[in-house]
Backbone as CSV, one residue per row, in Angstrom:
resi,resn,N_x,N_y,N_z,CA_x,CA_y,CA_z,C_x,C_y,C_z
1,UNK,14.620,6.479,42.104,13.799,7.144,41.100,12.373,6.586,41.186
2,UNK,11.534,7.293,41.132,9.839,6.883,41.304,9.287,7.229,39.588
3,UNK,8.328,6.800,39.813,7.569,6.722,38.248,6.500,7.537,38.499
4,UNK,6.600,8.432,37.425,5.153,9.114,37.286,4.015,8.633,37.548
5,UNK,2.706,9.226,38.244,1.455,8.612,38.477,1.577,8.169,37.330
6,UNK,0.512,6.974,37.347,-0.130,6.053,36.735,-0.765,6.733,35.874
7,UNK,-1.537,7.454,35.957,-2.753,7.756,35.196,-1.892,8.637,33.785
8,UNK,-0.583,9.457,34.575,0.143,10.365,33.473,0.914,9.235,32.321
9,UNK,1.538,7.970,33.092,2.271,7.202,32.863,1.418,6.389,31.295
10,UNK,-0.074,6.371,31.472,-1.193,5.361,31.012,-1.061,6.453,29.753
11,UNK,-1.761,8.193,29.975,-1.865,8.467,29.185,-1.008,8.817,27.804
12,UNK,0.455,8.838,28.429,1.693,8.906,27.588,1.678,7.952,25.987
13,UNK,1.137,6.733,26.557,1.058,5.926,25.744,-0.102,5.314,24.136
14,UNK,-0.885,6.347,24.417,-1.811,6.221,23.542,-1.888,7.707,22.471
15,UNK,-2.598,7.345,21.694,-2.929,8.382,20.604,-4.303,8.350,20.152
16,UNK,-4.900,9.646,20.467,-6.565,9.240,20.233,-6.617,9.579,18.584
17,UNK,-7.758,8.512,17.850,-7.719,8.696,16.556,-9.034,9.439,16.366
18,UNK,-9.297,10.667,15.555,-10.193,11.309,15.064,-11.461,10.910,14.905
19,UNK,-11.003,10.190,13.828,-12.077,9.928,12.893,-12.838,8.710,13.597
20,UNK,-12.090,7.596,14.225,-12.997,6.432,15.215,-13.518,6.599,16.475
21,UNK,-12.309,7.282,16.780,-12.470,7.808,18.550,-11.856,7.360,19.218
22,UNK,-11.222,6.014,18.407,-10.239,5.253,19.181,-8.909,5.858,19.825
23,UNK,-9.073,5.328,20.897,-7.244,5.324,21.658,-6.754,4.576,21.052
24,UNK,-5.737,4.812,20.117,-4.648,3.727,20.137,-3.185,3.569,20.694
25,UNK,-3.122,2.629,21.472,-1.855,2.087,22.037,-0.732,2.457,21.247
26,UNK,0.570,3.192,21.629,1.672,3.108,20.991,2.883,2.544,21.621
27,UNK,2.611,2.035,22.950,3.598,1.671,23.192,3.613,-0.362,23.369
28,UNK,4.413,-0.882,23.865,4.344,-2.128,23.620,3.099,-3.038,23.640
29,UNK,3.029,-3.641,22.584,1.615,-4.618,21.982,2.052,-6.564,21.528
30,UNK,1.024,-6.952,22.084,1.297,-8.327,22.345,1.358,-8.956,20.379
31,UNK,1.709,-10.005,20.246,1.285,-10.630,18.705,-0.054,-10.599,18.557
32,UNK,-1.052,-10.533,19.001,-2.724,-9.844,18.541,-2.961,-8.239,18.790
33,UNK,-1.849,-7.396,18.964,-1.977,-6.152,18.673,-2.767,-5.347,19.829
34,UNK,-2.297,-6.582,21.209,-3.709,-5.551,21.885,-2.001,-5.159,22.725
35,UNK,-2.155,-3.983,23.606,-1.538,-3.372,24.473,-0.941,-3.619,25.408
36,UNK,0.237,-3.807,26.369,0.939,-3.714,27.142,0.972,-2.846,28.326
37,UNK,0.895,-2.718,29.334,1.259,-2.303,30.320,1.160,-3.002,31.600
38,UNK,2.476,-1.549,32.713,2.645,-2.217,33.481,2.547,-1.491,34.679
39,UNK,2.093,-1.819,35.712,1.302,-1.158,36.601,2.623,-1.347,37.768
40,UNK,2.797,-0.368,38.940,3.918,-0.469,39.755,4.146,-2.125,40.423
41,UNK,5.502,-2.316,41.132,5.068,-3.800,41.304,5.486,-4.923,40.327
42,UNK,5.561,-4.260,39.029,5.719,-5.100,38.101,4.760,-5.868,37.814
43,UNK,3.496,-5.572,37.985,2.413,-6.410,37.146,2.434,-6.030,35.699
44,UNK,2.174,-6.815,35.051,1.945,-6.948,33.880,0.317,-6.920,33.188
45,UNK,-0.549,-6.573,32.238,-1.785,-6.283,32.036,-1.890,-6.077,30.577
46,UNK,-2.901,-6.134,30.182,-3.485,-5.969,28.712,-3.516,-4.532,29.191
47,UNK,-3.205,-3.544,27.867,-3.663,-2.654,28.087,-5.268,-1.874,28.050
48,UNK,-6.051,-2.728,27.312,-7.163,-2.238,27.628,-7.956,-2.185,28.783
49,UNK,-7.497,-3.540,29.200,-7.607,-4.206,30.619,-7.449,-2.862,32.175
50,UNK,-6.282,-2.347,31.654,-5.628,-1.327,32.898,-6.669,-0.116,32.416
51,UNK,-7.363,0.356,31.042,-8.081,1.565,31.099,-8.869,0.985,31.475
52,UNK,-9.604,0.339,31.827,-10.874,0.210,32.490,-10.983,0.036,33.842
53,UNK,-9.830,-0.155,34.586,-9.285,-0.583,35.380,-9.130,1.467,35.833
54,UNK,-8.590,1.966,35.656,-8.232,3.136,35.575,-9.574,4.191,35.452
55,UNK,-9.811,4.207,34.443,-11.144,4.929,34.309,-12.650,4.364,34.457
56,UNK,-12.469,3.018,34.698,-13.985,2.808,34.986,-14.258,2.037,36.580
57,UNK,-13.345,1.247,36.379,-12.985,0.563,37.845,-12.885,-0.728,38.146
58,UNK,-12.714,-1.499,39.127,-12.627,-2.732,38.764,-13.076,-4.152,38.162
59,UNK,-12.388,-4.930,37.825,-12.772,-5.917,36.805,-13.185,-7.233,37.640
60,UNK,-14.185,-7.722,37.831,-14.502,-8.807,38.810,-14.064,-10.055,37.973
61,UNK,-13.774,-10.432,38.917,-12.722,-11.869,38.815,-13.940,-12.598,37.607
62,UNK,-13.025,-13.341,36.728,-13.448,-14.147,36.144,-14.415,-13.662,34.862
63,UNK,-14.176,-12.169,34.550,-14.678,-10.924,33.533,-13.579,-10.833,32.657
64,UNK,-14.124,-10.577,31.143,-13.225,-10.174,30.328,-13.725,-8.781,30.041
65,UNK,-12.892,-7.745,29.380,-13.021,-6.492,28.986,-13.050,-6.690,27.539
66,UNK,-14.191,-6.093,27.131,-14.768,-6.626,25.471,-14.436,-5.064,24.691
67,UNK,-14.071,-5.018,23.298,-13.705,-3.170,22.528,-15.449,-3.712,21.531
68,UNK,-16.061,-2.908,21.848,-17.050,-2.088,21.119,-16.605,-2.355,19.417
69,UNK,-15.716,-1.412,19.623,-15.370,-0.612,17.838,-14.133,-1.919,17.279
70,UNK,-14.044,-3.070,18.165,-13.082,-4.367,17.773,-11.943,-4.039,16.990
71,UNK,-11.055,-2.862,17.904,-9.204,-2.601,17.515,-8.541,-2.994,18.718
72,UNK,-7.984,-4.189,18.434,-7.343,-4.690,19.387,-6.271,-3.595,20.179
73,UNK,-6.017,-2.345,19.464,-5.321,-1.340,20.556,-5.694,-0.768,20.817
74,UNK,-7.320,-0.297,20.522,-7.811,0.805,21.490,-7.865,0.460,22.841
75,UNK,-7.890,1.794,23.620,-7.895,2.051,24.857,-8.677,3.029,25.921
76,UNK,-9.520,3.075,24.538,-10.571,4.081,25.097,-11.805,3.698,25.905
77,UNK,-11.786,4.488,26.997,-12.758,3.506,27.951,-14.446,3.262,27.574
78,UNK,-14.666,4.384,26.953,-15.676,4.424,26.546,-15.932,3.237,25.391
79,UNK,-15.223,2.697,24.458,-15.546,1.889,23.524,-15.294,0.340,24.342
80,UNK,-14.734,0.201,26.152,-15.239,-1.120,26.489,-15.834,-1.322,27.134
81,UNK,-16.464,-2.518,26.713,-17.494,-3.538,28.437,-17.233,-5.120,28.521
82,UNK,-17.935,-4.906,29.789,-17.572,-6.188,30.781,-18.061,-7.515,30.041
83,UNK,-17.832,-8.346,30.051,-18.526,-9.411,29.303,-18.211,-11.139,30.045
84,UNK,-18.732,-12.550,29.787,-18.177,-12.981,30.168,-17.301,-13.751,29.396
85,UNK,-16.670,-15.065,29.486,-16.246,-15.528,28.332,-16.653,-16.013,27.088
86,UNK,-18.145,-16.294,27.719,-18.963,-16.715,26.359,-19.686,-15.317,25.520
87,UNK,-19.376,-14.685,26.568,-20.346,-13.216,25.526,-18.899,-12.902,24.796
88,UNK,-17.608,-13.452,25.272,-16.502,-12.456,24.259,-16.384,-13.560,22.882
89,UNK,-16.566,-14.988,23.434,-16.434,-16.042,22.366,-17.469,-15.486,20.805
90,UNK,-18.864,-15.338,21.838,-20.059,-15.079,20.573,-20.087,-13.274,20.204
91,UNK,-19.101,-12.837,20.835,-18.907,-11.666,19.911,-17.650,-11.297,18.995
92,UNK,-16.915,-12.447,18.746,-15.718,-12.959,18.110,-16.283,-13.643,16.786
93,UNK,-17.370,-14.556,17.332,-17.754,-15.444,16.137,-18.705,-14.253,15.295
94,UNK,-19.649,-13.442,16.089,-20.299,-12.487,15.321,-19.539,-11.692,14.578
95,UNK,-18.575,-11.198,14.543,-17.845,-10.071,14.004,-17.139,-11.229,13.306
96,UNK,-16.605,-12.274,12.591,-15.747,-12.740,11.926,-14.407,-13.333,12.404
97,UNK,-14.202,-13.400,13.863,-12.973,-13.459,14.646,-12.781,-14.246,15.020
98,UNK,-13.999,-15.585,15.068,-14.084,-16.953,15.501,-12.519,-17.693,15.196
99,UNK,-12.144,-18.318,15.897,-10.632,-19.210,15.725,-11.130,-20.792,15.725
100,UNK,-10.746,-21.394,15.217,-11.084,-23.034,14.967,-9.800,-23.815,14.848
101,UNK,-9.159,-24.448,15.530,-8.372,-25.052,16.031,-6.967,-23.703,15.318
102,UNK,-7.179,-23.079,15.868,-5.445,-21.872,16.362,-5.596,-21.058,15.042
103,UNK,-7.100,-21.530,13.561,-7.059,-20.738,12.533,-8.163,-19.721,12.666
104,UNK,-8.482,-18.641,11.877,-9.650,-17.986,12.097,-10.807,-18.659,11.526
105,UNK,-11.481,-18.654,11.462,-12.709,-19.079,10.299,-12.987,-17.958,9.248
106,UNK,-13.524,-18.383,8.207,-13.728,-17.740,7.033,-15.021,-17.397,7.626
107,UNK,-15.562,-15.393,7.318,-16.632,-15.066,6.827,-17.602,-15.726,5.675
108,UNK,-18.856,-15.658,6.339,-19.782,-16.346,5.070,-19.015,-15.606,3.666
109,UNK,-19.029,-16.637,2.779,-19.014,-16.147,1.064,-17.468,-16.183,1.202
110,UNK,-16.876,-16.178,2.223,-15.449,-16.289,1.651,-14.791,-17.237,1.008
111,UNK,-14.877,-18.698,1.552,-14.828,-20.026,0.720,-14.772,-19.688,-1.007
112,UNK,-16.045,-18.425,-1.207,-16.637,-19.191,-2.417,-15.306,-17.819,-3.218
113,UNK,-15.301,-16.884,-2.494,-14.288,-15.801,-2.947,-13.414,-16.415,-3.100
114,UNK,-12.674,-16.838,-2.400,-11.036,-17.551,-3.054,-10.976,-18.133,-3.219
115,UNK,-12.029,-19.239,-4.005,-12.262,-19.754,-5.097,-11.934,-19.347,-6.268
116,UNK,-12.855,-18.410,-6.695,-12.998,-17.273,-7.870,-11.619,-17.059,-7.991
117,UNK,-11.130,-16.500,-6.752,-9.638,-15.672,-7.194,-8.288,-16.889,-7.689
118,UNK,-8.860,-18.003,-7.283,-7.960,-19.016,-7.504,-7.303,-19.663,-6.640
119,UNK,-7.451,-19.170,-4.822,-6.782,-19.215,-3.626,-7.151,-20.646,-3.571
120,UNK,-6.352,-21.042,-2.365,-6.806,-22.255,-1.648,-7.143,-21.662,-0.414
121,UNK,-8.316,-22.757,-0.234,-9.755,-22.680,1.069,-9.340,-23.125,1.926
């Protein structure tokens, strides 16, 4: 038994959303919600990783694939680019996504928010 092209195989798996534009992934997603797939061979891949890979072309060694619109399941090629590790680090910390030893960091003013609400900081 052979597997459908790739490209039919890729598109099976997503659902484009309206209102963002986003692709989102429906089929298997890692514990950070980004995408799964698997390319013949048995490689294994992020799925955003393989649309760009697919529709834009290849990923030079030592490149991460960065989402624009920051949904860890989109898959739309248009919402990624190339980046390196420090442009994905400082666009993690810009958007609120920064991690500090395995936790996220709090957005400015948040500290002082769950405070107010009574949380612990």
């Amino acid at each position: 038994m052979s597997w459908p092209p790739i490209i039919e195989r890729f598109e099976a798996k997503y659902e484009p959303e309206p209102t963002t534009g986003c692709w989102l992934w429906t089929a298997g997603r890692d514990r950070f919600g980004y995408g799964q797939f698997t390319f013949p061979g048995n490689q294994h891949v992020l799925a955003h990783r393989a649309s760009y890979m697919l529709f834009i072309g290849p990923i030079p060694d030592g490149m991460c694939v960065l989402h624009h619109c920051d949904t860890p399941p989109c898959v739309n090629p248009s919402h990624l680019w190339l980046g390196t590790n420090d442009q994905n680090m400082a666009d993690m910390a810009m958007k609120g996504r920064a991690r500090s030893r395995g936790r996220l960091t709090q957005r400015p003013g948040e500290r002082q928010r769950r405070l107010a609400r009574g949380l612990a900081v």
